[in-house]
ZADO-1210 file (C-alpha; in nm, 4 decimals, padded with zeros to 6 digits):
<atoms>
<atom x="-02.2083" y="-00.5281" z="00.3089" code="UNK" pos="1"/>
<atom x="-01.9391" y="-00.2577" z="00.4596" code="UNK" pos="2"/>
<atom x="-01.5905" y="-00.3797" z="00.3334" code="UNK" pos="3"/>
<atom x="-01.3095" y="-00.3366" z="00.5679" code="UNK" pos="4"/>
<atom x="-01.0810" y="-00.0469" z="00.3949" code="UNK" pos="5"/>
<atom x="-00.7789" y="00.1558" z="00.4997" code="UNK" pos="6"/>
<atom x="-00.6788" y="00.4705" z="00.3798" code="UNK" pos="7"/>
<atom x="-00.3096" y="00.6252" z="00.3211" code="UNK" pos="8"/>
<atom x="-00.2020" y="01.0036" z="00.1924" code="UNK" pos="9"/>
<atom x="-00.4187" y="01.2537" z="00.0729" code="UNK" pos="10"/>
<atom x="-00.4860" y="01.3996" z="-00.2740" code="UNK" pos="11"/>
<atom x="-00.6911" y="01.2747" z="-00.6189" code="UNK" pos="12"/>
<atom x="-00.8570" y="00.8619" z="-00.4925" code="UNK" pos="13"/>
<atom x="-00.6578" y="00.5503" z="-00.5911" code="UNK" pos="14"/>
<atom x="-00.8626" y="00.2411" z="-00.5117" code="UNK" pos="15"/>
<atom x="-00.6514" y="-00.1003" z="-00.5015" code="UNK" pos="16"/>
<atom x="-00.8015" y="-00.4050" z="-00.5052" code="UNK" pos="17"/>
<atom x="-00.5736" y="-00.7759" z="-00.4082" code="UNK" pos="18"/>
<atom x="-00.5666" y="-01.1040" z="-00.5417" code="UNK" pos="19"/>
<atom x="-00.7096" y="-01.4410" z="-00.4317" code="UNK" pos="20"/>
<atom x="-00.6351" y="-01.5310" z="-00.1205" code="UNK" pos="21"/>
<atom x="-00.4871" y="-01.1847" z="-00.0640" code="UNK" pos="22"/>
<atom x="-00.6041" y="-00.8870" z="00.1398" code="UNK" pos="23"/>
<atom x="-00.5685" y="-00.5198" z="00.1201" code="UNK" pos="24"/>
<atom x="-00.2798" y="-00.5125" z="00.3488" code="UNK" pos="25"/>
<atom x="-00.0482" y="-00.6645" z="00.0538" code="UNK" pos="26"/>
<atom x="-00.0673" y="-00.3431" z="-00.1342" code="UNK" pos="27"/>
<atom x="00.0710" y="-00.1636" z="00.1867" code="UNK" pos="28"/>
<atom x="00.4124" y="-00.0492" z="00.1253" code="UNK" pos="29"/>
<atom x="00.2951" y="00.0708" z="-00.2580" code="UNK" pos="30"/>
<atom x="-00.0017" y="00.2703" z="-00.0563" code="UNK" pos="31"/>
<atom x="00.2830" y="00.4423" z="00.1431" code="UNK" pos="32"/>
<atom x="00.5105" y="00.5272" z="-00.1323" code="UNK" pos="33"/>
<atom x="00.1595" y="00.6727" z="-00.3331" code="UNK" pos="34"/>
<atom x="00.0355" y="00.8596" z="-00.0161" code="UNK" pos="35"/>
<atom x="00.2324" y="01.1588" z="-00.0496" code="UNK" pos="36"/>
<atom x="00.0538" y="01.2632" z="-00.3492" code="UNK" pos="37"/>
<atom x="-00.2398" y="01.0505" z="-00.3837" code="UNK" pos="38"/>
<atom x="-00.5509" y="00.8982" z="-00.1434" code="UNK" pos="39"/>
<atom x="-00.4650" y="00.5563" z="-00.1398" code="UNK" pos="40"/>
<atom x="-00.7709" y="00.3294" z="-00.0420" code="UNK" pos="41"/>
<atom x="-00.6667" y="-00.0267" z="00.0621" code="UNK" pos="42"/>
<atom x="-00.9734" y="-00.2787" z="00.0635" code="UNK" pos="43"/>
<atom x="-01.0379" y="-00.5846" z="00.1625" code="UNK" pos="44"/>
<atom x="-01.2675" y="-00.7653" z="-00.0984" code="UNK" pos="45"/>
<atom x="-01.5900" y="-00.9920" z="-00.0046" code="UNK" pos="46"/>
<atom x="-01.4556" y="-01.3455" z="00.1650" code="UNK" pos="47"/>
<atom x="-01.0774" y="-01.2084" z="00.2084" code="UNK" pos="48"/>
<atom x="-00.9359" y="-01.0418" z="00.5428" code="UNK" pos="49"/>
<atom x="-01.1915" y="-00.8479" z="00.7579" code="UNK" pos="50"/>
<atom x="-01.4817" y="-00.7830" z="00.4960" code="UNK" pos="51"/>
<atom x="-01.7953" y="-01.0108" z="00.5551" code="UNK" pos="52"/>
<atom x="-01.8094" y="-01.3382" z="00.4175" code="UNK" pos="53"/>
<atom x="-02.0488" y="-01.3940" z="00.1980" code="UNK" pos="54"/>
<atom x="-02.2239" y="-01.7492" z="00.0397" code="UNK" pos="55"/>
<atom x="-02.2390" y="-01.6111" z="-00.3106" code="UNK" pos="56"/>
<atom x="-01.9784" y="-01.4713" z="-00.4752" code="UNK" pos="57"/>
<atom x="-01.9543" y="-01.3950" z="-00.8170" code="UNK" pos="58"/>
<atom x="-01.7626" y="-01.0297" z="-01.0036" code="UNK" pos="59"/>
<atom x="-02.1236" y="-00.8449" z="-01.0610" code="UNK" pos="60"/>
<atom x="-02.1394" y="-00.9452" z="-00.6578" code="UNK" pos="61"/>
<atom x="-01.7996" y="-00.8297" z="-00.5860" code="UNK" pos="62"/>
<atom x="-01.8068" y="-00.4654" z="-00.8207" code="UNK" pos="63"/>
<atom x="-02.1185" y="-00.4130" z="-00.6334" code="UNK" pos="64"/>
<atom x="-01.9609" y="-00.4328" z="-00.2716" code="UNK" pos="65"/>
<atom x="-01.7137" y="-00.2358" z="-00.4043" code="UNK" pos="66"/>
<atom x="-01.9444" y="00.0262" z="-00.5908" code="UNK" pos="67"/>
<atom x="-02.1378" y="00.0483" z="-00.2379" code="UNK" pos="68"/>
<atom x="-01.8499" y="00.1051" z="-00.0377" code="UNK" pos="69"/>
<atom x="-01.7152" y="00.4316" z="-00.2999" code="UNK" pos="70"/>
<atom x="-02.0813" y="00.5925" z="-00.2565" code="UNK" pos="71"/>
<atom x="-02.0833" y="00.5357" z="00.0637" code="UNK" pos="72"/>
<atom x="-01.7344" y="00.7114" z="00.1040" code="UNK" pos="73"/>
<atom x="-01.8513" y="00.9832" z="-00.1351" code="UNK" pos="74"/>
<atom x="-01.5771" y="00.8832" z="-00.4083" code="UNK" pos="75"/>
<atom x="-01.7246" y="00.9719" z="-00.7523" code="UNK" pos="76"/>
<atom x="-01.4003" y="01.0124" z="-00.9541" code="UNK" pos="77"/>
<atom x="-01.1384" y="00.7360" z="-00.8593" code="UNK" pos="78"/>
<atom x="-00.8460" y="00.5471" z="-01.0319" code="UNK" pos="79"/>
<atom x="-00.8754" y="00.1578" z="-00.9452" code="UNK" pos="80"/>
<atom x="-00.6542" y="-00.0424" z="-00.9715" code="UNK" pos="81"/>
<atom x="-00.7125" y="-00.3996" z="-00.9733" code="UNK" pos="82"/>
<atom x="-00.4221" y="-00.7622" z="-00.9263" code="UNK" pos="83"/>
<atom x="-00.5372" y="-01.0965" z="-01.0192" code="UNK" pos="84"/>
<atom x="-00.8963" y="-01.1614" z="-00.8722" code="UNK" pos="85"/>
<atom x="-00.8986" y="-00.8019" z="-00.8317" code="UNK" pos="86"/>
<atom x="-00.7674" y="-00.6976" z="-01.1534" code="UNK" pos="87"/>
<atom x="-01.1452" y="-00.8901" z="-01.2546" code="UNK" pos="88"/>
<atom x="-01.3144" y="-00.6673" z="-01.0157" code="UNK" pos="89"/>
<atom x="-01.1580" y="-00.3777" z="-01.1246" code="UNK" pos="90"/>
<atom x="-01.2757" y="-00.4420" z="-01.4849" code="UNK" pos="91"/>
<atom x="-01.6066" y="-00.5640" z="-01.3784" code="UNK" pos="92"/>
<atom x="-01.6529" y="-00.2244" z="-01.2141" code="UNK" pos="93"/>
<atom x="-01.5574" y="-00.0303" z="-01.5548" code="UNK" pos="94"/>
<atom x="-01.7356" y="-00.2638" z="-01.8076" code="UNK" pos="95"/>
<atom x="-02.0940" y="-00.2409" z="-01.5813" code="UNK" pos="96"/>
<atom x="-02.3110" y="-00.0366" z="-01.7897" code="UNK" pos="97"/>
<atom x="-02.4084" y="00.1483" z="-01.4424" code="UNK" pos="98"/>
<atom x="-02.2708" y="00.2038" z="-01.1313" code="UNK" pos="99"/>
<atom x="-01.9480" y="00.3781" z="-01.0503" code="UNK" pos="100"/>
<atom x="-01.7203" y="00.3817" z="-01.3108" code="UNK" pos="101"/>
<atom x="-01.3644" y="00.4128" z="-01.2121" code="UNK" pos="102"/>
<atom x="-01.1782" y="00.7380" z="-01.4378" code="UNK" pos="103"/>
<atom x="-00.9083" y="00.5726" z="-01.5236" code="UNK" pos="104"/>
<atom x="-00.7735" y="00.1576" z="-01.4414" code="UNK" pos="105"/>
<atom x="-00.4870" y="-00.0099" z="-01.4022" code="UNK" pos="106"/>
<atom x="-00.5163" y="-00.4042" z="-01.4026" code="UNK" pos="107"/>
<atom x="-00.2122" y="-00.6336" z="-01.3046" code="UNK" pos="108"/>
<atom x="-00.1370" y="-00.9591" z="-01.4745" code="UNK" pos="109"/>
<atom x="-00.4601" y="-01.0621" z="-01.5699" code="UNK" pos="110"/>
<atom x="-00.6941" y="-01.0467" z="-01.8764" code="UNK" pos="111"/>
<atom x="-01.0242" y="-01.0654" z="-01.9013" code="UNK" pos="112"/>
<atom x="-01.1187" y="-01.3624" z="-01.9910" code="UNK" pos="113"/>
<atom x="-01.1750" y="-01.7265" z="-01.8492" code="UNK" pos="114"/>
<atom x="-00.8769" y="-01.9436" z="-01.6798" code="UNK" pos="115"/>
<atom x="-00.8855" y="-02.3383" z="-01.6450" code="UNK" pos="116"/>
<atom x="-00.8181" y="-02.4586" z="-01.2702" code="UNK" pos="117"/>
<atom x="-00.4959" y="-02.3813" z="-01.1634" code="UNK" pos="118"/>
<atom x="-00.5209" y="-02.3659" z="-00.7840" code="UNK" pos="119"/>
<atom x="-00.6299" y="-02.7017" z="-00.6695" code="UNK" pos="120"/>
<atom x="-00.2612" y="-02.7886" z="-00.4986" code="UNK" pos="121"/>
<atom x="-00.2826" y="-02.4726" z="-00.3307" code="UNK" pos="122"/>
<atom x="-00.6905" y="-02.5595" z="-00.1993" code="UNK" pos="123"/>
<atom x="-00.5851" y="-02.8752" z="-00.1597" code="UNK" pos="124"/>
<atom x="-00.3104" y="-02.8435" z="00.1236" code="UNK" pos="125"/>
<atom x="-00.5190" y="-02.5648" z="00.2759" code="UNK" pos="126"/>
<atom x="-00.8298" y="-02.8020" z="00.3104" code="UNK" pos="127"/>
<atom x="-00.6222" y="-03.0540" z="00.4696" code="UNK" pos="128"/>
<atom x="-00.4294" y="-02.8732" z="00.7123" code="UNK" pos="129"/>
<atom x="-00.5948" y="-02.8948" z="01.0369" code="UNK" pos="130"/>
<atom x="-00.5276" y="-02.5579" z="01.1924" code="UNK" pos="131"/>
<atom x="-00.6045" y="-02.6721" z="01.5497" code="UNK" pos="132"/>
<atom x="-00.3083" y="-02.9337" z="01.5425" code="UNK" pos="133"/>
<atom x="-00.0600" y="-02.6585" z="01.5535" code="UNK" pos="134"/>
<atom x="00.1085" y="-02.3919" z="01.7848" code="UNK" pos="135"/>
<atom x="00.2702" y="-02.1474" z="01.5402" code="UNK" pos="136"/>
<atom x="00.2782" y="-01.9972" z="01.1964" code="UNK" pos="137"/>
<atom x="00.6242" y="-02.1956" z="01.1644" code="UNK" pos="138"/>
<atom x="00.4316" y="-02.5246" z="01.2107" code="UNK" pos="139"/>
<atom x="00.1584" y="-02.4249" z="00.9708" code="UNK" pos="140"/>
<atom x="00.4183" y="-02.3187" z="00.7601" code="UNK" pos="141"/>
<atom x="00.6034" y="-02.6708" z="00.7458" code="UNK" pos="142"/>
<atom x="00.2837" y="-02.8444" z="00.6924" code="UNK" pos="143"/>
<atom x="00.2195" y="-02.6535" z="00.4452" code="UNK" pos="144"/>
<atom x="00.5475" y="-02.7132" z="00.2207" code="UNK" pos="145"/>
<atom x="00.4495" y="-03.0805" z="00.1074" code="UNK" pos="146"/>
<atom x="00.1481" y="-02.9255" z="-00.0930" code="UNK" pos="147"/>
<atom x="00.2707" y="-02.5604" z="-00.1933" code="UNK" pos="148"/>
<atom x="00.6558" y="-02.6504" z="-00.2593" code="UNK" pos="149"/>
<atom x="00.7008" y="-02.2324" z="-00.3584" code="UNK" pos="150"/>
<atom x="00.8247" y="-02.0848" z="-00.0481" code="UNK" pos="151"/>
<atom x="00.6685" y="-01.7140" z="-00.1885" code="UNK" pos="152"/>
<atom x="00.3450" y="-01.8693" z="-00.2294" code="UNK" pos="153"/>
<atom x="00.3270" y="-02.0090" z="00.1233" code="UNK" pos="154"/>
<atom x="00.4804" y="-01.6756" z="00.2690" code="UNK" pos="155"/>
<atom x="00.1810" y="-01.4642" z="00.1097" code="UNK" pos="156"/>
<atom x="-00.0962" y="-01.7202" z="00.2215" code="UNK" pos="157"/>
<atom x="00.0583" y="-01.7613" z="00.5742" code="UNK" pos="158"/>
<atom x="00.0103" y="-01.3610" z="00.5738" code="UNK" pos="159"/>
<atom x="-00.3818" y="-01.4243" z="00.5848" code="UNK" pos="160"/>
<atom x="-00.3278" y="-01.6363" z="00.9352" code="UNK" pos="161"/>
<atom x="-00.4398" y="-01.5237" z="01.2200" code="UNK" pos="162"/>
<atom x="-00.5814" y="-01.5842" z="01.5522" code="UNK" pos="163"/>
<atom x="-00.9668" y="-01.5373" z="01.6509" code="UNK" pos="164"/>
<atom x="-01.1265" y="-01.4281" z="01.9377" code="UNK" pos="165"/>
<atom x="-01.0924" y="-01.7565" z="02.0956" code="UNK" pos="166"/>
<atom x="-00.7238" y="-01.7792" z="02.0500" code="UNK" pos="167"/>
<atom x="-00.7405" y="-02.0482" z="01.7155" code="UNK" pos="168"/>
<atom x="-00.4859" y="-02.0046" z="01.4613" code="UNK" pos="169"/>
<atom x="-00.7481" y="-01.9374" z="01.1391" code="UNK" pos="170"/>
<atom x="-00.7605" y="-01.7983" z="00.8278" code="UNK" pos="171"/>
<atom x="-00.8899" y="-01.4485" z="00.7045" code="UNK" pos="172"/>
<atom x="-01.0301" y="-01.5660" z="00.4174" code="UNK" pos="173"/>
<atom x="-01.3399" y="-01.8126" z="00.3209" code="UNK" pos="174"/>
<atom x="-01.1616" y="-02.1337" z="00.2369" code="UNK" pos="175"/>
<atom x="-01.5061" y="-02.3048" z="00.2344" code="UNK" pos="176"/>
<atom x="-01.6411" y="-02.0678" z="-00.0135" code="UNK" pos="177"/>
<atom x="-01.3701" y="-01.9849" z="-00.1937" code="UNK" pos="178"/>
<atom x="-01.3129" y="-02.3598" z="-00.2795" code="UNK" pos="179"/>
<atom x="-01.6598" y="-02.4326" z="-00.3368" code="UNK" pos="180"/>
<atom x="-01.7157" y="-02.1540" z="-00.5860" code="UNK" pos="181"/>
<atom x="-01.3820" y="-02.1508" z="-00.7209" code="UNK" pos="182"/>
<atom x="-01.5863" y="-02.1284" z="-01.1125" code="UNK" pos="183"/>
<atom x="-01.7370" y="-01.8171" z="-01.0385" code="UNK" pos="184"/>
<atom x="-01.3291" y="-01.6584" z="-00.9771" code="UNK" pos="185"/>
<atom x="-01.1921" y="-01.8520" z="-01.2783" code="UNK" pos="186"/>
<atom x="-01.4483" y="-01.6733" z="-01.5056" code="UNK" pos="187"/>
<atom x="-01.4487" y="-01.4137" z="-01.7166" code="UNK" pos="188"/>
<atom x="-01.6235" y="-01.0317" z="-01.6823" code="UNK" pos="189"/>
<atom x="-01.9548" y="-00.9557" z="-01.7585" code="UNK" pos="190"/>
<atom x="-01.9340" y="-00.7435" z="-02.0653" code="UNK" pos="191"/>
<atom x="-02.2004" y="-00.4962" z="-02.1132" code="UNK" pos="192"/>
<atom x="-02.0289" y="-00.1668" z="-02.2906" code="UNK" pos="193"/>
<atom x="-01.6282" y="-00.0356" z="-02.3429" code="UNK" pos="194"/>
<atom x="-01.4455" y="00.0961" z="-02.0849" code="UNK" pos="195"/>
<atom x="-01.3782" y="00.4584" z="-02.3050" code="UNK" pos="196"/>
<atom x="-01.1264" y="00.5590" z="-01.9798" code="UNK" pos="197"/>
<atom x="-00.7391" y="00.5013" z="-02.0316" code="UNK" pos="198"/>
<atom x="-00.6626" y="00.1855" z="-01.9200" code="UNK" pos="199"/>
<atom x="-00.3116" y="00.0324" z="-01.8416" code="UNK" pos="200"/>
<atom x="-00.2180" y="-00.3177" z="-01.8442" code="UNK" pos="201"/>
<atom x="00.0743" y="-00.4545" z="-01.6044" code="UNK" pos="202"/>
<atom x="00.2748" y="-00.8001" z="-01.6845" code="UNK" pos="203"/>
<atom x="00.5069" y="-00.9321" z="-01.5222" code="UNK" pos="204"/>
<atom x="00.7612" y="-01.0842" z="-01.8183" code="UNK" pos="205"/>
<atom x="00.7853" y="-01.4207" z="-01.6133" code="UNK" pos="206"/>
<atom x="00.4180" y="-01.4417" z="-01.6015" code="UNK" pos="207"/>
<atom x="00.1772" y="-01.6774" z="-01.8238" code="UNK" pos="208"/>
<atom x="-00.1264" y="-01.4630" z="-01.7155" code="UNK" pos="209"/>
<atom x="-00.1396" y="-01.2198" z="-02.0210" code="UNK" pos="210"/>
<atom x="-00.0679" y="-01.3863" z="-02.3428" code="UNK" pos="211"/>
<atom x="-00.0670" y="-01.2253" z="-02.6902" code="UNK" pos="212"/>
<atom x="-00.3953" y="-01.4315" z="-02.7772" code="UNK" pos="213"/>
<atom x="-00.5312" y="-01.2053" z="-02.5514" code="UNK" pos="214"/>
<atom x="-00.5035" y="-00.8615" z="-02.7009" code="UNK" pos="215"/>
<atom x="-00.7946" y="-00.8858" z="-02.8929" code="UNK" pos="216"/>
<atom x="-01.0281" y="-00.9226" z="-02.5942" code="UNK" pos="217"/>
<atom x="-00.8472" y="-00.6666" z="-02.4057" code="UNK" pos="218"/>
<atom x="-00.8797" y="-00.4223" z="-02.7108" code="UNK" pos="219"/>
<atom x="-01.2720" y="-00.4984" z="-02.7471" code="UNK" pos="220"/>
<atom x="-01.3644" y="-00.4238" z="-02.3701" code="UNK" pos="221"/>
<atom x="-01.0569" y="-00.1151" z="-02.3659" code="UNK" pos="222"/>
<atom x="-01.0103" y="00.0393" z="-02.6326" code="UNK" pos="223"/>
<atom x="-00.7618" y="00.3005" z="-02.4666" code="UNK" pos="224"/>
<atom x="-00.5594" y="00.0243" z="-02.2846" code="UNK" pos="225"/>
<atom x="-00.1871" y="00.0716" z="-02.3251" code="UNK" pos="226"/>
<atom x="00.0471" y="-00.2161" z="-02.1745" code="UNK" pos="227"/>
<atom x="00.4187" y="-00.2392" z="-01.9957" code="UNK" pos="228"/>
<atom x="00.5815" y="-00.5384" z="-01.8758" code="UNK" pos="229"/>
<atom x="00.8238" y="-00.5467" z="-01.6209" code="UNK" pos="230"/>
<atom x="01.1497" y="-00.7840" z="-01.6793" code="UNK" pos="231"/>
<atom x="01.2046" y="-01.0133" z="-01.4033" code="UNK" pos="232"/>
<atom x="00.8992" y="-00.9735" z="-01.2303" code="UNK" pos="233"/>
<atom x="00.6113" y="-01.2902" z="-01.2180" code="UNK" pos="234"/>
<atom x="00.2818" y="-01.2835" z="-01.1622" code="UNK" pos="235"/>
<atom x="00.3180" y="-01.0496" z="-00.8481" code="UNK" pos="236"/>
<atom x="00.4874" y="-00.7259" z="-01.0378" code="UNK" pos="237"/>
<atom x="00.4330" y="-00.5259" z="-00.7641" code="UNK" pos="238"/>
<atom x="00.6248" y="-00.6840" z="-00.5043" code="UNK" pos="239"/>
<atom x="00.9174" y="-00.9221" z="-00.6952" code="UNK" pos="240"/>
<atom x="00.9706" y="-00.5488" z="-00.8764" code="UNK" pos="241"/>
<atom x="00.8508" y="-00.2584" z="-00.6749" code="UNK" pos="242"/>
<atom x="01.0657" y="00.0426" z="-00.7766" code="UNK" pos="243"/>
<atom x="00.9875" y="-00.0644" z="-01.1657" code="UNK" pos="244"/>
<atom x="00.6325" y="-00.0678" z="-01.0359" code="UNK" pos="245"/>
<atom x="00.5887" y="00.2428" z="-00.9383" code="UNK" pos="246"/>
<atom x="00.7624" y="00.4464" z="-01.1998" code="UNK" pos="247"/>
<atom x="00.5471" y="00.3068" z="-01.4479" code="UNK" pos="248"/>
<atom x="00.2264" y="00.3251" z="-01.2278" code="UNK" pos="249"/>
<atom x="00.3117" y="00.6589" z="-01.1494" code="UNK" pos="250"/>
<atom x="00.3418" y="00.7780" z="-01.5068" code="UNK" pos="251"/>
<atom x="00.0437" y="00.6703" z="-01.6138" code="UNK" pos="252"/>
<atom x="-00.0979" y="00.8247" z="-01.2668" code="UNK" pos="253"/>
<atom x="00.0447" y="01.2044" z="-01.4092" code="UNK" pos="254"/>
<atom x="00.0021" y="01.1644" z="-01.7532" code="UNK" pos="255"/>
<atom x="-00.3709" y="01.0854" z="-01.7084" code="UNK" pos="256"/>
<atom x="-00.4664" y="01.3362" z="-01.4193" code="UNK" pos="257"/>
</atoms>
């Protein structure tokens, strides 16, 4: 499949991949602020924003897409950095004992490991709200609020509305198979050899994502993984704490070069 992508800046590759129910375009204003000295690649994984949607979905299916897409852009050596769902990718990608390896990877609040269900609220108001009943992202918005209650949550899904070709309010990404297969995100990583490249964990303090039961794992898989954690930040670092964001991404960018 040929994922949608966007590219910012020029200089060594940065590949950034989003979260569930996210797209590319959320990583837009840390692309800029990279661009001046780095290559910034934006995508947009598998079922999420203008990539194809696909009926199985799964992270060897997902580092793949991604995998094809670098080869097919010529990018050999690349940092990748990875939130949430992509923050799986991104470790998929390094832990495959082929393909292209990233050089170095940055993954934001997530481990690798297995989650239990935690977004059935959100899947359930989304399955429920008939799109075609309503005018405006306002409306969606309200009918929204009885099932996701966090006003930041709703703002970042509403950002994946849109309107099709035949003027329908929809969404960019696959509801039906997103739900369906929810399982195959909640997972863990295959984990076939060590990612040997340095590594760098992101948590945001607030954030239940990474706990210390998790080191081990993390350890096992990357052995050269160093962590921060940002103070006041959740489980979206990079946006409740942007300027603390980038210093530290940055740091590890030129240290690591």
């Amino acid at each position: 499949m040929e994922l949608y992508s966007d590219t910012l800046g020029a200089g060594p590759d940065l590949v950034i991949l989003h979260g569930l129910f996210g797209s590319g375009d959320n990583w837009r204003s840390i692309a800029k602020s990279l661009s001046e000295h780095y290559r910034v690649h934006l995508l947009d994984l598998p079922n999420h924003g203008r990539s194809p949607w696909v009926k199985q979905q799964s992270y060897p299916v997902f580092a793949r897409a991604v995998t094809d897409w670098m080869i097919s852009q010529g990018i050999e050596d690349t940092a990748l950095l990875g939130h949430s769902m992509g923050g799986k990718v991104a470790m998929q990608m390094a832990l495959n004992d082929a393909g292209s390896r990233p050089n170095k990877l940055i993954i934001v609040d997530i481990a690798p490991r297995a989650y239990p269900p935690h977004h059935q609220d959100i899947f359930r108001a989304l399955s429920t709200t008939d799109l075609n009943q309503f005018k405006n992202r306002s409306e969606v918005d309200e009918a929204l609020t009885d099932g996701i209650e966090t006003t930041g949550i709703r703002q970042f899904i509403l950002k994946s509305l849109y309107r099709n070709d035949e003027g329908q309010l929809a969404w960019r990404f696959n509801l039906e198979a997103l739900q369906q297969q929810y399982d195959s995100i909640a997972r863990e990583p295959d984990f076939e050899r060590p990612f040997e490249g340095p590594t760098l964990f992101i948590k945001g303090m607030n954030s239940q994502y990474i706990q210390t039961s998790d080191q081990s794992a993390i350890t096992e898989r990357f052995p050269k993984a160093t962590a921060k954690i940002i103070e006041g930040a959740g489980h979206w670092p990079h946006a409740e704490k942007p300027a603390a964001f980038l210093r530290i991404l940055e740091r590890f960018l030129e240290a690591n070069n």
